[in-house]
N, C-alpha and C positions, 0 to 999 in steps of 0.2 A: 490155655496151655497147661501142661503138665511141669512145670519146672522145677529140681533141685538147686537147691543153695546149701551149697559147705560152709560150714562154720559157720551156722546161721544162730548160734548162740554166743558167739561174740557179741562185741561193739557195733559194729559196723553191719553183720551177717546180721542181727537180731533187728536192727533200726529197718533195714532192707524186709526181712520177713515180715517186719510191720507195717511195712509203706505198701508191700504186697498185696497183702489181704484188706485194706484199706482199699486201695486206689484200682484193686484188678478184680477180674471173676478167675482170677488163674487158681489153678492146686500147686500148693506150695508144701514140696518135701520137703526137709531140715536134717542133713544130714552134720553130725558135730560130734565130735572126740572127746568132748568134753573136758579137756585138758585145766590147767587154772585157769583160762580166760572165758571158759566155755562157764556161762552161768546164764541156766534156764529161767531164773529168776526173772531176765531180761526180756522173756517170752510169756510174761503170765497173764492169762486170760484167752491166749493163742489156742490152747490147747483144746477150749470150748470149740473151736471156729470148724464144721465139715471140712473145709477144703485144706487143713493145715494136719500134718503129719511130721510127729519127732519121732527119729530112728538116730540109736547113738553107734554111733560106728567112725571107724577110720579111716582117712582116703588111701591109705596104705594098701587096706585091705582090698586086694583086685577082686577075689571074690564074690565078697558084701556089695562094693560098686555094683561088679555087672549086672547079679543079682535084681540090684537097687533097680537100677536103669532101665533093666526088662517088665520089670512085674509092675513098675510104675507106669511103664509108658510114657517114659520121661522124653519131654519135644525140646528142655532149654536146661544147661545146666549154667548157674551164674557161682562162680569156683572163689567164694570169701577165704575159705578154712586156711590158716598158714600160721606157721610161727613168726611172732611180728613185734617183739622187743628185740634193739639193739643191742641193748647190754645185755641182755641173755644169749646172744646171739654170740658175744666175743667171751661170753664165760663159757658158752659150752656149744659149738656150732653144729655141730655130727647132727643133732633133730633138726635144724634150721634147715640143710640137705634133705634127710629123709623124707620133712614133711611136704615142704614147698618146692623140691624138683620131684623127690620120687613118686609123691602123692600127687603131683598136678600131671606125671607120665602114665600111672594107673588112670586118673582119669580121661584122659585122653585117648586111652586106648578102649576103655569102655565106650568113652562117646560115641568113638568112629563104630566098634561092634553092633549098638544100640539104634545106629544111624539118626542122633538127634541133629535138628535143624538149625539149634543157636548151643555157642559155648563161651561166656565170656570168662575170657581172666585178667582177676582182680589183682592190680598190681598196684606200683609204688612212683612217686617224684624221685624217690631216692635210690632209684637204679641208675641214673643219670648222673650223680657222681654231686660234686658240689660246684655252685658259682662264686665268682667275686663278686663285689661292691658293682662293678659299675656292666657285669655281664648281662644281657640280654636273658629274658623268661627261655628255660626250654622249649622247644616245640619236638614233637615227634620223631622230628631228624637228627636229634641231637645224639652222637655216639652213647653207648650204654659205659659208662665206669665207677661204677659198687665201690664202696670206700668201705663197706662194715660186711662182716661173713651174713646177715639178713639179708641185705641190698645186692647181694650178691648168688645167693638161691633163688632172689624172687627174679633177677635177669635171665638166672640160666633158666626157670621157670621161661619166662615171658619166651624165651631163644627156643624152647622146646616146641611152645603153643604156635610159633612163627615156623618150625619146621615142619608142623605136623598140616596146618594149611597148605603149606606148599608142595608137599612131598603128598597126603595121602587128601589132600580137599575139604581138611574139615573146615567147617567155617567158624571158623574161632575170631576172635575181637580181643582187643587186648585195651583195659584202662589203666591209665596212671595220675592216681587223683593224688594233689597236696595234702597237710596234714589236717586232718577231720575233728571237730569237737562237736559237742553234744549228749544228750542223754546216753547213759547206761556205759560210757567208758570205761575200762578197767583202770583202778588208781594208781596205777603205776606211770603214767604218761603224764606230761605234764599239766594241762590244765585239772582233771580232777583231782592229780596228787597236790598239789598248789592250793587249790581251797580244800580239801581236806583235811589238811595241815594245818591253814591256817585257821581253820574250824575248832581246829583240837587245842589249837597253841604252841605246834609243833614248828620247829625249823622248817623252812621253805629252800630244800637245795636247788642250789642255782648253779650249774654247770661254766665254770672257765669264767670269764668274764660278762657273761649272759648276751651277749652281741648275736649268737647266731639268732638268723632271718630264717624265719620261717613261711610258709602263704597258707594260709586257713581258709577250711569251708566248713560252713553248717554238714552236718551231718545225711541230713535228710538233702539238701539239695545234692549230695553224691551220691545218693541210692536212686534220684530220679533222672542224674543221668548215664547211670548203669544201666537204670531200664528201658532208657533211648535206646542206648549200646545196642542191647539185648534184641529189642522188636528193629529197629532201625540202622543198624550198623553196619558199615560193607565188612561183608567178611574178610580177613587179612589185615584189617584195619586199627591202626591205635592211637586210644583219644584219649589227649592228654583233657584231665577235669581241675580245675583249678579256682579259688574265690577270688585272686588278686587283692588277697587282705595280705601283705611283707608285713611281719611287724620281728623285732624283736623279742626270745624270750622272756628279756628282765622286762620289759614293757608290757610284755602279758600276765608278768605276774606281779608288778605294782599297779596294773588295771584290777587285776582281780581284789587284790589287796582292796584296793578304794572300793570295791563295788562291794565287802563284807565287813568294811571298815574296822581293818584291822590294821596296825602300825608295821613299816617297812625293817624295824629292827627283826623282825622275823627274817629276812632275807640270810641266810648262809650261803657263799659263794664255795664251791668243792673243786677237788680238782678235775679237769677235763674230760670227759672219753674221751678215749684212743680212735683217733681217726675221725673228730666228731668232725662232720660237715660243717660248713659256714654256711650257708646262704641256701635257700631252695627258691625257686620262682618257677610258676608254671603258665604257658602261651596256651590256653584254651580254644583258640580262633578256630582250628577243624570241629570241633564239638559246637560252637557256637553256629555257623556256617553248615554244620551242614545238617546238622540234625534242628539246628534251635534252641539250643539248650542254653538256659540263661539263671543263676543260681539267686532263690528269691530272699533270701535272708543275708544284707547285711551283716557286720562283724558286729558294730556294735549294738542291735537289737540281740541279735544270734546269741553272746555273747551273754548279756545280759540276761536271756530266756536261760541260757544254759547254767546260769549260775544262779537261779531261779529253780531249776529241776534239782541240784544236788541240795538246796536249803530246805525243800518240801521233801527228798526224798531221803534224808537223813541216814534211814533204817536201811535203805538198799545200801550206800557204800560202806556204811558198819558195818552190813554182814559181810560182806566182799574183804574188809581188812580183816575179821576175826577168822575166815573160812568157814565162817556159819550158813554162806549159802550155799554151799556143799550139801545143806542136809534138805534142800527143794528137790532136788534127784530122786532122791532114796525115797522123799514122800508122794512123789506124782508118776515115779515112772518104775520104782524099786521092787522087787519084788511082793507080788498079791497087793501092789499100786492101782488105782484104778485104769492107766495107761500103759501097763506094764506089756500088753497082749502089743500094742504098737512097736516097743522097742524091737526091732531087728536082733 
């Protein structure tokens, strides 16, 4: 197939473009805004591969979409691209709206014009609002209640993609995966800000009391069952993805601590976000049940792998804090770039 992926130079988008071109014969467009999170650096050696295509553009842009969509002969679009920090989210929400409803309703409305055959979007645990201590895992029926202006674009998002199936037939799929670690994260999130930090010698903040529960999955087992979603999905349909690893944040970060053996007086406790959830837990059973989808990396290998990548790859998250990878753009795709002729 011909498929677009937005914000395939994120975290998440860029792991996904790579599992792609690995594991399929599909062509893979890359469409990405390039914002802060957007670092091509995450995609290099991609750019060698025939079937991969970077176009920097914004899902905003109904135009560039349609565009996009026709001259590609785009059959699947899988919709990463969103603004996706909390705390940015409650310092400044007005882009959080723009990007992630207004930009997931341009595409949306391209798909149906283009007539493609799959459209998943990529959503969140945390449209679901927060659990207690002793609550039952989400499962798909669980009412939607967004506690942070993020979690709350990516619903009205999720509430649009669910309208537009049923009102004009697109066959849209909708996932909501727990919190993801792994290669190429942006250091703002906690586990690569955590050893980052403790890499540098820096304070490791720890939010409130460190107690909220989180459920983690490898990275790569989200993007393999995105692309169940994608070939195998009933459309209309939303699959919660989840690793069933609950742990604690202060426990994930004097795990990591041990695992760089570095001493827990690094720990700084700060005060809370506003509205910070307590608990997340995700019932994966429809995913598992009906596609087969079974996530092959443990927490603690995953874990371990993962803090394994950021110790060999040093130079990648130091250019990311300096904004030095900013200047991978300018030389692979900038102008009289060798890729320059690609960029839309």
């Amino acid at each position: 197939m011909n498929i677009l992926v937005t914000g395939g130079a994120g975290f998440i988008g860029a792991n996904h473009v790579r599992w792609l071109l690995a594991n399929s014969d599909d062509r893979v467009v890359n469409l990405d805004a390039l914002t802060y999170a957007g670092n091509l650096e995450n995609l290099a050696g991609c750019e060698e591969n025939p079937r991969y295509r970077f176009v920097r553009g914004d899902v905003r842009d109904a135009d560039l979409v349609r565009r996009l969509l026709a001259e590609e002969k785009i059959e699947a679009v899988v919709h990463f691209a969103a603004e996706s920090h909390v705390d940015r989210s409650i310092e400044g929400p007005r882009v959080f709206l723009e990007t992630n409803v207004l930009g997931t309703q341009v595409l949306l409305d391209a798909a149906r014009e283009a007539g493609v055959a799959r459209f998943v979007q990529v959503s969140t645990d945390e449209v679901y609002g927060s659990l207690g201590p002793g609550d039952p895992p989400f499962t798909e029926e669980h009412p939607l209640r967004p506690n942070s202006p993020y979690s709350a674009s990516k619903a009205a998002a999720d509430l649009l993609c669910r309208a537009y199936h049923r009102t004009y037939g697109l066959p849209v799929c909708i996932t909501r995966c727990s919190n993801n670690y792994g290669p190429y994260q942006f250091p703002e999130k906690l586990i690569p800000l955590m050893i980052a930090n403790a890499l540098e010698g820096k304070p490791l903040p720890v939010y409130g009391d460190g107690r909220n529960v989180r459920d983690w999955l490898f990275v790569e087992d989200h993007c393999r069952a995105v692309d169940l979603v994608m070939r195998r999905g009933r459309p209309g349909a939303v699959y919660n993805i989840g690793g069933g690893n609950e742990m604690e944040n202060i426990a994930i970060v004097r795990l990591l601590l041990e695992l760089l053996e570095r001493d827990e007086a690094l720990i700084t406790f700060v005060t809370d976000r506003p509205g910070h959830d307590r608990r997340y837990a995700i019932d994966a059973t429809r995913l598992r049940e009906e596609l087969g989808w079974e996530p092959r990396h443990d927490f603690a290998s995953g874990i371990r792998a993962t803090v394994r990548w950021y110790l060999e790859h040093r130079d990648w998250w130091e250019r990311v804090r300096s904004g030095a990878y900013r200047e991978y753009y300018d030389r692979m795709y900038g102008d009289g770039g060798r890729y320059a002729a690609r960029d839309t």
